[in-house]
PLY file of the C-alpha trace (Angstrom):
ply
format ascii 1.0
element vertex 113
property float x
property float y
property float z
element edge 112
property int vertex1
property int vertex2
end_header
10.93 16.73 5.19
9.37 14.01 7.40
8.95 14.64 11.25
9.01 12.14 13.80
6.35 12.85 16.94
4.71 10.25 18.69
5.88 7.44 16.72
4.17 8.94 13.75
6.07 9.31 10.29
4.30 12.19 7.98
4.75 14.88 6.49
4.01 18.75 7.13
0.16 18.97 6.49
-1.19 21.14 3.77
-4.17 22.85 4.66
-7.84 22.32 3.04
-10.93 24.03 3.27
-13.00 22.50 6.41
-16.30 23.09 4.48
-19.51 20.47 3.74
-17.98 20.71 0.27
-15.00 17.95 -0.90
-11.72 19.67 -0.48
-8.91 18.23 -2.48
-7.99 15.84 0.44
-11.66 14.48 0.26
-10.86 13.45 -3.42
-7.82 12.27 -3.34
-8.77 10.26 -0.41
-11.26 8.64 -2.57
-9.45 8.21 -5.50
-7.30 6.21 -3.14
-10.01 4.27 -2.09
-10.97 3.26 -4.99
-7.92 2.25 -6.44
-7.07 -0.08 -3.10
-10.45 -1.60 -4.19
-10.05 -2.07 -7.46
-6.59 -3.55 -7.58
-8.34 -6.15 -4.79
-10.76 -7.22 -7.50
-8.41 -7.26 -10.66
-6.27 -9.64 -7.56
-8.97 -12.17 -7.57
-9.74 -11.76 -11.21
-6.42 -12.70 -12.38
-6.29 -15.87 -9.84
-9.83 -16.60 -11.67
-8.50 -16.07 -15.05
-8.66 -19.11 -17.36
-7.74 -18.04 -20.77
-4.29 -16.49 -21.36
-5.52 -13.26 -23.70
-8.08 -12.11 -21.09
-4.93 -12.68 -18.00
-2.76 -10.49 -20.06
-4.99 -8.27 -20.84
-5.96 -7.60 -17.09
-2.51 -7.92 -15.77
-1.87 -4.87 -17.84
-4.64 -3.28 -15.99
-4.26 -4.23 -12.99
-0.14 -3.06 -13.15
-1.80 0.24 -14.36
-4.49 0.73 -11.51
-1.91 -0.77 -9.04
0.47 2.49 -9.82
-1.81 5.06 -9.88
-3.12 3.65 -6.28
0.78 4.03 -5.76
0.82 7.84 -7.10
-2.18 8.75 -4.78
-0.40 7.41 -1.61
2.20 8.94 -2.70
0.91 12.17 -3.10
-1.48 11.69 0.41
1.64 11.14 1.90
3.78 14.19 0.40
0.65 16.21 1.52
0.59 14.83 5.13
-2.47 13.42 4.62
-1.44 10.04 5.26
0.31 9.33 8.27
2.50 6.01 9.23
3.43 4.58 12.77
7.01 4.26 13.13
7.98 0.23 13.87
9.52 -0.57 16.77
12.89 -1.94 15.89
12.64 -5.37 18.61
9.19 -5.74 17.61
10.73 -6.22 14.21
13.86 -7.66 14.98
11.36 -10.86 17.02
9.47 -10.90 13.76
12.05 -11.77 12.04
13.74 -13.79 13.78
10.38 -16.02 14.11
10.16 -16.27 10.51
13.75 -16.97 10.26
12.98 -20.42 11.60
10.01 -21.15 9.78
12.28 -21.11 6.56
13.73 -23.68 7.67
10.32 -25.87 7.05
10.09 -25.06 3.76
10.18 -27.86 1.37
13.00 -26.41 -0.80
15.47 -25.70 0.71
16.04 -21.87 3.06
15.70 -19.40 0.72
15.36 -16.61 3.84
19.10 -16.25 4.49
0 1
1 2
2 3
3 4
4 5
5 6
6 7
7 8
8 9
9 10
10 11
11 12
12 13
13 14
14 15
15 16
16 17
17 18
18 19
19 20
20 21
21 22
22 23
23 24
24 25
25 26
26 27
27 28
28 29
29 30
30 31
31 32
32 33
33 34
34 35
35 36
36 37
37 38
38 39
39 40
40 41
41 42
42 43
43 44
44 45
45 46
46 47
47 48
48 49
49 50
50 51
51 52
52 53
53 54
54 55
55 56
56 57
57 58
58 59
59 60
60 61
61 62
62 63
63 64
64 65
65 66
66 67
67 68
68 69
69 70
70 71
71 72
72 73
73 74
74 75
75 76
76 77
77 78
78 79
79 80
80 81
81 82
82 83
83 84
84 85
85 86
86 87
87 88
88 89
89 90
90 91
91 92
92 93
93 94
94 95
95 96
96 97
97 98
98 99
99 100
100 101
101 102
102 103
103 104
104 105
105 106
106 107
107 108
108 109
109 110
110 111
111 112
């Protein structure tokens, strides 16, 4: 289902209404936003968080914000409204291999292998 063109991974792109109205794209989009945004600020609230109840309680809604944010990509994405650049594979492969030897710094031992 996903095409390859130009170093860009998406899917076949379902067609809105180009109007000044919000088409279903426009919402979805937003939703998305929205849910990237939120899941930032349950992030620092739960770094913030001093007593144990309150940490629960927003780790449960953070999990829950952080996979609907998941099911809107997901359905931006089956739409082919969200499109990905392919990695280049020695681009990657260097990556690694420079953070291969920065495990070795680590104080506990190379946990990277």
């Amino acid at each position: 289902m996903q095409n390859q063109q130009n170093n860009k991974i998406q899917n076949p792109e379902t067609q809105v209404p180009k109007t000044p109205k919000m088409n279903d794209r426009d919402f979805v989009n937003d939703l998305l936003s929205t849910e990237k945004y939120l899941t930032d600020a349950y992030c620092t609230a739960l770094n913030e968080a001093s007593h144990q109840a309150l940490y629960q309680d927003l780790l449960t809604i953070f999990n829950e914000t952080q996979n609907s944010q998941r099911e809107l990509y997901n359905c931006m994405f089956r739409h082919g409204w969200y499109k990905l650049e392919a990695a280049d594979q020695q681009k990657l492969q260097q990556s690694y291999q420079q953070f291969q030897g920065y495990s070795s710094q680590f104080p506990y031992g190379n946990h990277m292998q």
